[in-house]
MARMIPA-171187 format. One record per residue (C-alpha): z negated, y, x; residue in three letters. Coordinates in nm, 2 decimals, padded with zeros to 4 digits. Layout:
BEGIN
<r <Z, Y, X>, 'ALA'>
...
This chain:
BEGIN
<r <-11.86, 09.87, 09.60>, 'UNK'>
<r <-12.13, 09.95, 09.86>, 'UNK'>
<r <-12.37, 10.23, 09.90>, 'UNK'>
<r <-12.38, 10.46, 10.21>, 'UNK'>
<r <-12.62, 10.29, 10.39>, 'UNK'>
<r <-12.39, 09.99, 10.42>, 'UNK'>
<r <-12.07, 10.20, 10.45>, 'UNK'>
<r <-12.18, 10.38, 10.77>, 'UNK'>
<r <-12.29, 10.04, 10.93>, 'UNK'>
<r <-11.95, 09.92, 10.85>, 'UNK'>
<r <-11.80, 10.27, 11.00>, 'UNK'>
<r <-12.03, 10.21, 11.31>, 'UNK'>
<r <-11.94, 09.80, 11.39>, 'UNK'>
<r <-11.54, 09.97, 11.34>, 'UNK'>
<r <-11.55, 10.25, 11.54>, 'UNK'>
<r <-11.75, 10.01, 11.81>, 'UNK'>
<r <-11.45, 09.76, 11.80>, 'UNK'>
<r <-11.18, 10.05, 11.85>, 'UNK'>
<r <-11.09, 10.10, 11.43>, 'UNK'>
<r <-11.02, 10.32, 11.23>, 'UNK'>
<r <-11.23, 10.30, 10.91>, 'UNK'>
<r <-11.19, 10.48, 10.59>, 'UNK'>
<r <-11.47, 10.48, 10.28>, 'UNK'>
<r <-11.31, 10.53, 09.94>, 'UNK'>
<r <-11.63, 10.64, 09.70>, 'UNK'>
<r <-11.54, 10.65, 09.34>, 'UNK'>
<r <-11.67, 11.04, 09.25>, 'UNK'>
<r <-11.69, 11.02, 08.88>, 'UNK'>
<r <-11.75, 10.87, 08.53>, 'UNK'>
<r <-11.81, 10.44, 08.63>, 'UNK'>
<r <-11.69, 10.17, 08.34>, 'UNK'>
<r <-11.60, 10.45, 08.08>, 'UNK'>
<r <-11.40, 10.66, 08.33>, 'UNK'>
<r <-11.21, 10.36, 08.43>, 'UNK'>
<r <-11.16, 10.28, 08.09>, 'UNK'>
<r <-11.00, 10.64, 07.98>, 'UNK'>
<r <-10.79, 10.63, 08.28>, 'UNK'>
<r <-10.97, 10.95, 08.46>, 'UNK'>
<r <-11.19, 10.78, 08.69>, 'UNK'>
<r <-11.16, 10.96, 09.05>, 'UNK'>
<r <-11.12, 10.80, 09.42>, 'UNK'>
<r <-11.21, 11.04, 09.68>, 'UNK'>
<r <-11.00, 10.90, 10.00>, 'UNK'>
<r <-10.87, 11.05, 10.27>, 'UNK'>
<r <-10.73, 10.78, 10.49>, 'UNK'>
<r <-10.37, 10.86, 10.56>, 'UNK'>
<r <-10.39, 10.94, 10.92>, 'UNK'>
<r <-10.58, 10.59, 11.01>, 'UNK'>
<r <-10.31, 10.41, 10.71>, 'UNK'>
<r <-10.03, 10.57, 11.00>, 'UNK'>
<r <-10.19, 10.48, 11.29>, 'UNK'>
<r <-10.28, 10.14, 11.17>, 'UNK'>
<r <-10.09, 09.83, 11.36>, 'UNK'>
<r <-10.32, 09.61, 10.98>, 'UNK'>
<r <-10.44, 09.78, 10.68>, 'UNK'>
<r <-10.77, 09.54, 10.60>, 'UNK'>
<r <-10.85, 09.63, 10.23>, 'UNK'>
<r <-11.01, 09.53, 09.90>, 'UNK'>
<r <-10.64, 09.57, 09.75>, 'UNK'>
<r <-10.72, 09.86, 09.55>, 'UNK'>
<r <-10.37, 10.00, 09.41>, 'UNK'>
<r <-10.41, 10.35, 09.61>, 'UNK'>
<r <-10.47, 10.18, 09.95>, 'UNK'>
<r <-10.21, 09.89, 09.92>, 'UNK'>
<r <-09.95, 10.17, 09.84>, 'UNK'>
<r <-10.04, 10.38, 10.05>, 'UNK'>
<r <-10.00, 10.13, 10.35>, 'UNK'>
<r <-09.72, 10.02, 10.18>, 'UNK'>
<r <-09.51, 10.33, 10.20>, 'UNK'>
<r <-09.64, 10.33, 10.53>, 'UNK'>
<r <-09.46, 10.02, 10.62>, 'UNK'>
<r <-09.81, 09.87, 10.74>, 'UNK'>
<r <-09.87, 09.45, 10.72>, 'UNK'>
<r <-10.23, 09.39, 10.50>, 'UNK'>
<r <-10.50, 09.17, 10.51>, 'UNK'>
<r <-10.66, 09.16, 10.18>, 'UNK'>
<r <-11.01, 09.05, 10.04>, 'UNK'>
<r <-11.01, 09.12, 09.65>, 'UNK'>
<r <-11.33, 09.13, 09.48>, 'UNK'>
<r <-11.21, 09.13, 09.11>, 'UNK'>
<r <-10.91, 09.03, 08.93>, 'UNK'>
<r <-10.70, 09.34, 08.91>, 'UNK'>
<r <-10.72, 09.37, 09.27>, 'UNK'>
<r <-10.61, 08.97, 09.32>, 'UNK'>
<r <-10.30, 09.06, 09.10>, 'UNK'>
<r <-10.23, 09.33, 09.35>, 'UNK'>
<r <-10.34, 09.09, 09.59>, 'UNK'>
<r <-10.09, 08.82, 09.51>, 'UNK'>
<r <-09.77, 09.10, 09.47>, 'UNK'>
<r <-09.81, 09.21, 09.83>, 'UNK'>
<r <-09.81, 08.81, 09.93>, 'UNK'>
<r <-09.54, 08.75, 09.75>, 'UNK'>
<r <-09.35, 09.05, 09.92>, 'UNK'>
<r <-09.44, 08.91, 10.23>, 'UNK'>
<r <-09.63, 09.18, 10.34>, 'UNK'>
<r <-09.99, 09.06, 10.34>, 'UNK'>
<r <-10.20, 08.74, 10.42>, 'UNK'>
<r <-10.46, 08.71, 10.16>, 'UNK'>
<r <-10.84, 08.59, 10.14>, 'UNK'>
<r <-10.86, 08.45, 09.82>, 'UNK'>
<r <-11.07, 08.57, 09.53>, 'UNK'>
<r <-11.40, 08.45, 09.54>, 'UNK'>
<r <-11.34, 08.28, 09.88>, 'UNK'>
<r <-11.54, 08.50, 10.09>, 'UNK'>
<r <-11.65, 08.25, 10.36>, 'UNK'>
<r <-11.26, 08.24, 10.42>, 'UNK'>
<r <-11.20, 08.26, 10.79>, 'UNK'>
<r <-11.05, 08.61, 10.88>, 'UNK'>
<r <-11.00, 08.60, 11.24>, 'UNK'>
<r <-10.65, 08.34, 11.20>, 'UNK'>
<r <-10.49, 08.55, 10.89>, 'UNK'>
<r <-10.55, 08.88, 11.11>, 'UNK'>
<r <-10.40, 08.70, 11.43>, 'UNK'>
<r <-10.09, 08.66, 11.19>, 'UNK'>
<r <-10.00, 08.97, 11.07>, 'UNK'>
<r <-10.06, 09.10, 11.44>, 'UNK'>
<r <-09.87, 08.82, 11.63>, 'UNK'>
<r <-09.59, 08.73, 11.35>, 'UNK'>
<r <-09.36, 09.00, 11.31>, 'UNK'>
<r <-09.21, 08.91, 10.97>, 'UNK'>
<r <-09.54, 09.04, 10.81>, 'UNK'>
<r <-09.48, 09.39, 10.97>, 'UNK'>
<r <-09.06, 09.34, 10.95>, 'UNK'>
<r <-09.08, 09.28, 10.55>, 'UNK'>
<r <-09.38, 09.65, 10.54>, 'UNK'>
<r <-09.13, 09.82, 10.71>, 'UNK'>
<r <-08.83, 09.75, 10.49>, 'UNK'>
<r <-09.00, 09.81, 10.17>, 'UNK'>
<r <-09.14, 10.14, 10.29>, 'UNK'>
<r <-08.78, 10.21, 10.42>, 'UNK'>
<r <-08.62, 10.09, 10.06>, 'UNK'>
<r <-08.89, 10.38, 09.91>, 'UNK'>
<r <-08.87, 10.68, 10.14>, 'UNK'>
<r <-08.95, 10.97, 09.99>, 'UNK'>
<r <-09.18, 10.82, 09.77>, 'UNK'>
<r <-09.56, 10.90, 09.79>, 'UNK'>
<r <-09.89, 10.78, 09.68>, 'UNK'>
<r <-10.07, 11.05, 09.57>, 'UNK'>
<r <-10.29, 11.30, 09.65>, 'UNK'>
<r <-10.70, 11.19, 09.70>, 'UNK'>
<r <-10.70, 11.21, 09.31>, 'UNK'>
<r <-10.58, 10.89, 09.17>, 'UNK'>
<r <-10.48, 10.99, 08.82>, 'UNK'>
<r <-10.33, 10.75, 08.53>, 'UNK'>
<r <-09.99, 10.90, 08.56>, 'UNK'>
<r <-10.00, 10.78, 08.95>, 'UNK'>
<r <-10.14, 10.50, 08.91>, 'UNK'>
<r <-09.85, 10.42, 08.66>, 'UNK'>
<r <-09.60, 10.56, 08.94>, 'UNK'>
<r <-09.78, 10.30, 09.17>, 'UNK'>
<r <-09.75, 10.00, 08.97>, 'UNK'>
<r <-09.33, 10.07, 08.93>, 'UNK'>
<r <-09.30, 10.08, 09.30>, 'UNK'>
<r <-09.49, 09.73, 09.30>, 'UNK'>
<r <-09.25, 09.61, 09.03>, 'UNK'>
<r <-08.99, 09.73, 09.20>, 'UNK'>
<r <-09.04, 09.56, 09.52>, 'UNK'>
């Protein structure tokens, strides 16, 4: 998590480089909402998620499925363990290169050159979205019943 101030500097250096870049601000509730299963994601990121050739992402279940069902390779830097376990799935479908947790002064530049430059990264997104056409990842409400729908389609993969 990051306030605005660093949000819009990351927004600026990615527009400046030709990106796309998408802020995801949690709108309600912290800890205890997370906790009840009603905390809210306000995201709106679907258009860049289609236009992406990468999805770069903390591996938050909303934006790896969303790229997902777009048939989009990942690069993922996880900041906590649910989002490592995430993390490690979309390794493990061979859809994603990974900075590991806690790893941060992991070099970026060679496991973005990868997805962009090996095809089987973007070959295996593109047959998992195809596999779950018609399937969606929710609306810019992340709810407990879709995040339950989310974690079946990672299961299922």
């Amino acid at each position: 998590t990051v306030g605005s101030a660093a949000a819009c500097a990351l927004a600026a250096m990615a527009v400046s480089a030709g990106l796309a870049f998408v802020d995801a601000p949690v709108i309600n509730g912290g800890q205890q909402a997370a906790e009840a299963g009603t905390l809210k994601i306000l995201a709106g990121g679907d258009a860049a998620v289609a236009a992406a050739d990468v999805v770069i992402s903390h591996a938050s279940l909303g934006t790896a499925t969303a790229a997902l069902l777009a048939g989009k390779p990942q690069l993922v830097l996880p900041s906590h363990a649910e989002q490592s376990m995430v993390a490690r799935r979309l390794v493990e479908a061979g859809v994603a290169r990974q900075v590991p947790l806690g790893q941060k002064d992991t070099p970026v530049r060679p496991l973005l050159d990868a997805l962009l430059n090996e095809p089987r990264h973007a070959e295996a997104a593109r047959a998992l979205a195809t596999r779950h056409a018609g399937a969606h990842a929710g609306g810019a409400h992340v709810n407990h019943h879709r995040r339950t729908q989310r974690i079946d389609l990672f299961e299922q993969s």
